[in-house]
N, C-alpha and C positions, 0 to 999 in steps of 0.2 A: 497147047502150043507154047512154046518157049522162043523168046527173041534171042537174037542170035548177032553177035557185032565182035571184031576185036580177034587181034591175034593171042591176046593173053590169056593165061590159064592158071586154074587151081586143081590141088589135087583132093578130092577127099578120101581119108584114111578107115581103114578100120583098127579102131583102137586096141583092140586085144592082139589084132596080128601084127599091125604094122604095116598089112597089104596096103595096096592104090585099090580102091573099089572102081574108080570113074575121074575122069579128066571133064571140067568145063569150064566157061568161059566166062571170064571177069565183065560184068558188064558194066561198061561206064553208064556219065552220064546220057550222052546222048542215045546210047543202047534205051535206058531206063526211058528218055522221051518219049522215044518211036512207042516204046510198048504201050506206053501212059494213051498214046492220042490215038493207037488202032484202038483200045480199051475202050477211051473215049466213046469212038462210034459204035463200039459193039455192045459201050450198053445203051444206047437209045434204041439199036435193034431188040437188043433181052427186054427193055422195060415195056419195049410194045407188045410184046410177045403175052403180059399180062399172067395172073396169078395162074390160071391154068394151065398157058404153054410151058412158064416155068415149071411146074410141078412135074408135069408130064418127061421133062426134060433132065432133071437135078434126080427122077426115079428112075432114070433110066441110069444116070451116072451112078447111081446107088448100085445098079444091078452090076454095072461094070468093076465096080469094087469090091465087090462078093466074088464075083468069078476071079478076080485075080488075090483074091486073100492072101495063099501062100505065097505066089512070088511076091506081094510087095511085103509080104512080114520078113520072106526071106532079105530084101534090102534093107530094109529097116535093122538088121542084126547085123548085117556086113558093115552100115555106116557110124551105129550106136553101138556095139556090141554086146547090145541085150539079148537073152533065149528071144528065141522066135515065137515061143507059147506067149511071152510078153506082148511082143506085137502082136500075136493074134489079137489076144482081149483088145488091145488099143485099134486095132482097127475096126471090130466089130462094136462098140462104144462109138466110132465115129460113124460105121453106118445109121446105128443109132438113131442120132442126131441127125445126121442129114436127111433120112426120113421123116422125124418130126417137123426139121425144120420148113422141106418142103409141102408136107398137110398142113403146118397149123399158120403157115404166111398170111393168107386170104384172111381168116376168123382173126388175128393180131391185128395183121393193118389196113385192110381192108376199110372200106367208106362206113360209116355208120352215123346214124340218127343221136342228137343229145340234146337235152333239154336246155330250152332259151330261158327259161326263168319265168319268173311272173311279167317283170320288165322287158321282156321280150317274146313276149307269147305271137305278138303278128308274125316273130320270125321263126322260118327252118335254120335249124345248125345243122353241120354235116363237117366231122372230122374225120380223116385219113392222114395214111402217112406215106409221105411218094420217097422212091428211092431216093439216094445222095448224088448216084452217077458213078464213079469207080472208086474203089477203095482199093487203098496198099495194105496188106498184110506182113507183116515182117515177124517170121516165126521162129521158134527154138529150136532146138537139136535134142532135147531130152524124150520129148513125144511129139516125133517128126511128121506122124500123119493127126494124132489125135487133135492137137493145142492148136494149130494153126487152122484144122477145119473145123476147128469150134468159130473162127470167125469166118471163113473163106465159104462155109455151108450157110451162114446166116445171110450173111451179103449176099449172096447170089440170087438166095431165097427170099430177099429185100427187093428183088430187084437190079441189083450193081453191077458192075462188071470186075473183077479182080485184079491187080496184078500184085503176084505174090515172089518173095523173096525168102529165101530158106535160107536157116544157118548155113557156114561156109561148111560145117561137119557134115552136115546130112544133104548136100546140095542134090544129088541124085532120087534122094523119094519127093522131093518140092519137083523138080521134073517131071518124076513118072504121075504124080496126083494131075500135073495141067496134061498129060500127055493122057491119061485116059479119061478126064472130064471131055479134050476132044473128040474120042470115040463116041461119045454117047450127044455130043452139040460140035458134030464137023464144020468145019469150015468159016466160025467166028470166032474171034479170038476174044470170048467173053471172059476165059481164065488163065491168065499166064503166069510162067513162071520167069521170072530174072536170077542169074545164079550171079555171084559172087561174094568179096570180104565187104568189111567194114562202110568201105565208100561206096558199093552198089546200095545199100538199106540207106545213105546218108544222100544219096541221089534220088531214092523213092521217095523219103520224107519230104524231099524238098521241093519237089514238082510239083509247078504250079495247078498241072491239069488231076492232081488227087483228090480227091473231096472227104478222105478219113483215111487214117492209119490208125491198125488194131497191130497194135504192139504188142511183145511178150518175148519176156526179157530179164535183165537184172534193174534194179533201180536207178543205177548210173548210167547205164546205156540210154535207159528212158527219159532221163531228162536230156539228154544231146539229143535225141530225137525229137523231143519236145521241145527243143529249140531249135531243132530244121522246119518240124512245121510253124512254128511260130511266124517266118517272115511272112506264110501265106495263110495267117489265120487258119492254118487246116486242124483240123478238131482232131482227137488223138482218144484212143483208149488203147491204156496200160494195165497190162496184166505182169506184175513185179514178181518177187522173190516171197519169200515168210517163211516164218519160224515159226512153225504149228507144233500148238499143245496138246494134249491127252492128259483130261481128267480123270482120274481112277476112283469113286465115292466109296465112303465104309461099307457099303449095301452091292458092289460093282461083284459082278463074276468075276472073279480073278483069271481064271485061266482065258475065258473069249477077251477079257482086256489085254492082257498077257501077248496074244497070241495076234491080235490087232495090232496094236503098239510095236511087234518084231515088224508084221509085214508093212504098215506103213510107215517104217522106220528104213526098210533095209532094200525093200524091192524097188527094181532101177538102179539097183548102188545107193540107194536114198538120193539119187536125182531127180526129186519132186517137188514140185514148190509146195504142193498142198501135204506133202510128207509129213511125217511124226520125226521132229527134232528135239522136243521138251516133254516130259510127262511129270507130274503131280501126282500121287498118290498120297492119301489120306492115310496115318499111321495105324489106323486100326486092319488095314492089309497090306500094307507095306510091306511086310516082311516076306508073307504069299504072292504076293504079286511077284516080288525080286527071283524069287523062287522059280516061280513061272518062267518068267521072261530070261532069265540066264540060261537055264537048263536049256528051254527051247532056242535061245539064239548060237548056244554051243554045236547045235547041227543046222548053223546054216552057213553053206561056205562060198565065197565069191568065185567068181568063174564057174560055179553050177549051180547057182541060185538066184544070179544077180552077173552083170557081165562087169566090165571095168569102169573108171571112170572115163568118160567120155571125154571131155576137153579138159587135157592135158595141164593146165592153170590150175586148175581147181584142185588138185592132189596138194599144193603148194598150203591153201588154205585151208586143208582139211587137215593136214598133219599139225599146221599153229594150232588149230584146234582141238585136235586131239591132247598135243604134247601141252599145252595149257591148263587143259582139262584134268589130267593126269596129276602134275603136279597140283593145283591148288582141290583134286575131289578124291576118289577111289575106283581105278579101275576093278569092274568085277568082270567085266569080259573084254579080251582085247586092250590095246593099248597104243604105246606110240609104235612098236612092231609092228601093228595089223598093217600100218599104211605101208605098201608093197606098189609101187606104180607096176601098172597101169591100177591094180588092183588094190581093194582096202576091205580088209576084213570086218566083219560087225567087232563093233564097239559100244560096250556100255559102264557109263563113270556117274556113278552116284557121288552126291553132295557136295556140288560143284556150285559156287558160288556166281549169283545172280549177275554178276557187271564181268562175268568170262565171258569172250567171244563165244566158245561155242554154247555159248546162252545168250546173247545176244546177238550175233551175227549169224546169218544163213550159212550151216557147213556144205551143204547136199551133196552129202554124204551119206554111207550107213552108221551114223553116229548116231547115238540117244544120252543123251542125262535124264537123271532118275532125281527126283527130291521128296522128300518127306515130309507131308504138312498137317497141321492136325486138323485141319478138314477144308471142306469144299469151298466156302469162302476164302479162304486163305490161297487153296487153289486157283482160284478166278481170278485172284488179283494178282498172282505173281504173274498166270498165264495174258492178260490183260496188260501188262507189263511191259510193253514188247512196241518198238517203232512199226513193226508190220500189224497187218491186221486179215490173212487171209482165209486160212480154216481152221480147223479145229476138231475136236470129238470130248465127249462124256463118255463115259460108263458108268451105269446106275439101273438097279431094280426099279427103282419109284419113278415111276414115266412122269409123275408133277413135277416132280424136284429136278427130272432130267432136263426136263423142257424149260425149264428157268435158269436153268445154267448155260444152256445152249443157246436161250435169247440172250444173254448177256456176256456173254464170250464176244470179245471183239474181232469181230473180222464180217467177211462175207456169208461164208456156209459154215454150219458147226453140223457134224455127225452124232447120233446117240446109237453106244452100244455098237459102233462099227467104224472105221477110217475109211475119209475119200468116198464115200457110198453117192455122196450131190453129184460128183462128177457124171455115173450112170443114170440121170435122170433129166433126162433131155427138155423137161419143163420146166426146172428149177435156173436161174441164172448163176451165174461164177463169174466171182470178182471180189478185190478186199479195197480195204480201203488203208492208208497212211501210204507207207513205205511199198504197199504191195499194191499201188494202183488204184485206178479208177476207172470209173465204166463196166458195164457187164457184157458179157458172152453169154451163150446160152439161152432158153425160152423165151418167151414173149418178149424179154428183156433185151434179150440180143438180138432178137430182128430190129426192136425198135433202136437200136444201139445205132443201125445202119439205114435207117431212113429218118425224113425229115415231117414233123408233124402238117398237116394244112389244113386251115380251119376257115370254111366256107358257110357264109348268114344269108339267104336270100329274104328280102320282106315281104309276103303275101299279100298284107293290105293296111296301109296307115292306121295309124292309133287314133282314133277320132277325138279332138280337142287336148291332144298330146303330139304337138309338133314340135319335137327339143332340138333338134339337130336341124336347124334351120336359123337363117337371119329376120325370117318372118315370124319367129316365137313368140308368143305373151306372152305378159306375167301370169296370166294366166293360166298359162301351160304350166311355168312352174309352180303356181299352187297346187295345181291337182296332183304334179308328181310329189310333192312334199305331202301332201297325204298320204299318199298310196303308201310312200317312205314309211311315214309314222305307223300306219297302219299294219304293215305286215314288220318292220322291225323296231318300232318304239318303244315296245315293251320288254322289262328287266325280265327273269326268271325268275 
């Protein structure tokens, strides 16, 4: 269901042609209201509805998203200009997950029994966690069905009601995702869509009737968001930008690192947040690796590999950072030529100095810099180096040594021996921390992300000669509790 107000209109384009894909309608604030307060009431209807109706309900909109595969991959390509086989994978990743999401609800937040303590043995605990009530969504344009129902599947299957706002690029697959979760839950508007610019997302944040915004975005946008919900205390989880590393170890396969490091460097155009924009390799394959990774990125070419860049800004600071790059490293593939608007061809510049934007700054781009370190500590710390903190990857033989580098790699998910592989794994969470955010998506994590904890003590039968919480208390009450104290924690180790 999408709300509907206003004579005004946007157009959304397809970047590679140039075409109008779809006309719609800017929705103000008062648009953004109405939807908030139908939402309102349709999620007291979904929360009654309880963990079974939901599931029953969010499986069915599973089915309905299967059946429409190709047409909505086919949108997806008209408004991103990515291959369609692109959006395949990305939408079948979200069925994925909204599958999970809706089996593992009930075993996540579900009522359950927990231990009162010794101090509390007369009583039952019983925690759960109840929905929030409605959550705004305000999602990206780079994976316009995946990234947004990494929250929109979670909340729903929380319990929530939605109303979702899509980039102003991709405004028509944010339609079609509320237009067939209707087919499968007709006739309440438990998930909607708001289309418009800038002021429609700054009209969602700010509404008083939202109870969370799951943001994803760039850093600066999220903090002006983080300041619309601020007047209403509304809680916020940001999903930002990052500058993700790849470790390459002396022991590492060269050519699967090689061959990792191209694809998540270049596919989407390298409009990924969780993308390969830095890599580290240890000088003892260095020279094999460079090997690898030139040769292979020499057949791969934009507009049949990868579609254009998407919003048109962003060619602006992929070329500063190309032509920076350039001058203070060594192009070995591509250069400042590769950038071609709408299109940018792979690019790779070894020995590029650590305080360059396109080593510090998000390009998302198909960019990579290359460095040469004399080994894996050295790697960690330059990769660790970084205001973001969201993925990551190793490559390494020695699953001990991998695994400890991957606990210590700063961010949310780190990959061993593979890129991005967290994102397919519908039990694990996604989210980084500094520059890239806070709060997680995804598993257990992300349902709990969208509901509220509630912790319930009922007392079965007084404590006999232990009445503390009372104006009729002894001192004698509190000697025996000062026992009991000393007895179970008075003693050192």
């Amino acid at each position: 269901m999408t709300a509907m107000t206003g004579q005004r209109t946007f157009d959304s384009v397809n970047p590679a042609t140039g075409a109008t894909v779809g006309t719609h309608p800017i929705h103000d604030a008062r648009a953004v209201r109405a939807a908030v307060e139908d939402a309102n009431e349709a999620a007291r209807w979904w929360e009654r509805l309880g963990y079974a109706g939901r599931r029953a309900r969010l499986l069915d909109y599973k089915a309905v998203l299967v059946r429409e595969i190709r047409s909505l991959a086919r949108l997806v390509r008209e408004e991103t200009g990515k291959p369609e086989g692109d959006a395949v994978l990305e939408i079948v990743l979200t069925v994925a997950h909204l599958d999970w999401a809706a089996r593992n609800a009930r075993r996540v937040l579900g009522p359950r029994r927990v231990f009162p303590g010794v101090l509390g043995l007369n009583l039952t605990a019983t925690l759960e966690y109840q929905p929030l009530g409605t959550v705004g969504v305000i999602g990206p344009w780079n994976y316009p069905v995946f990234t947004p129902m990494g929250s929109i599947a979670y909340a729903l299957a929380a319990g929530n009601a939605v109303v979702f706002k899509p980039s102003e690029l991709t405004p028509g697959v944010g339609v079609r995702l509320a237009e067939l979760f209707a087919e499968a839950v007709p006739g309440r508007p438990v998930f909607q869509t708001v289309t418009g610019l800038g002021e429609t997302g700054a009209a969602l944040a700010a509404d008083p009737g939202i109870d969370k915004i799951a943001f994803t975005g760039s850093t600066a946008t999220a903090r002006r968001v983080m300041a619309a919900c601020a007047a209403n205390l509304t809680p916020i989880v940001a999903e930002c930008g990052g500058k993700d590393a790849l470790i390459v170890d002396h022991d590492a396969d060269v050519a699967a690192a090689a061959d990792a490091a191209l694809w998540g460097a270049m596919s989407n155009a390298g409009q990924t947040c969780v993308g390969v924009e830095r890599v580290y390799v240890v000088d003892a394959v260095y020279d094999a690796f460079m090997r690898e990774l030139t040769e292979r990125a020499r057949a791969v070419k934009a507009g049949e590999h990868y579609g254009p860049i998407t919003l048109p800004e962003q060619v602006k600071i992929i070329r500063r950072h190309v032509d920076e790059a350039v001058r203070s490293g060594r192009a070995v593939v591509g250069g400042s030529g590769s950038v071609r608007e709408p299109y940018v061809e792979p690019v790779i510049v070894e020995d590029v100095p650590e305080d360059s934007p396109a080593v510090r700054e998000e390009t998302f781009g198909p960019v990579i810099t290359v460095r040469r370190v004399a080994d894996a500590e050295e790697a960690l710390t330059l990769a660790n180096a970084s205001a973001y903190g969201l993925g990551g990857a190793v490559f390494s033989r020695d699953a001990r040594r991998a695994m400890e580098l991957a606990r210590r790699m700063r961010g949310g998910m780190t990959a061993i021996n593979s890129v991005i592989s967290f994102v397919g794994v519908p039990a694990l969470p996604f989210g980084g921390v500094g520059d890239s955010g806070f709060g997680r998506i995804h598993g257990a994590d992300g349902l709990r992300e969208f509901a509220r904890p509630k912790a319930i003590t009922r007392q079965r039968f007084p404590l006999p000669g232990m009445n503390l919480t009372s104006f009729r208390r002894r001192e004698a009450d509190l000697d025996r509790l000062v026992r009991l104290v000393t007895f179970l924690h008075g003693r050192r180790r």
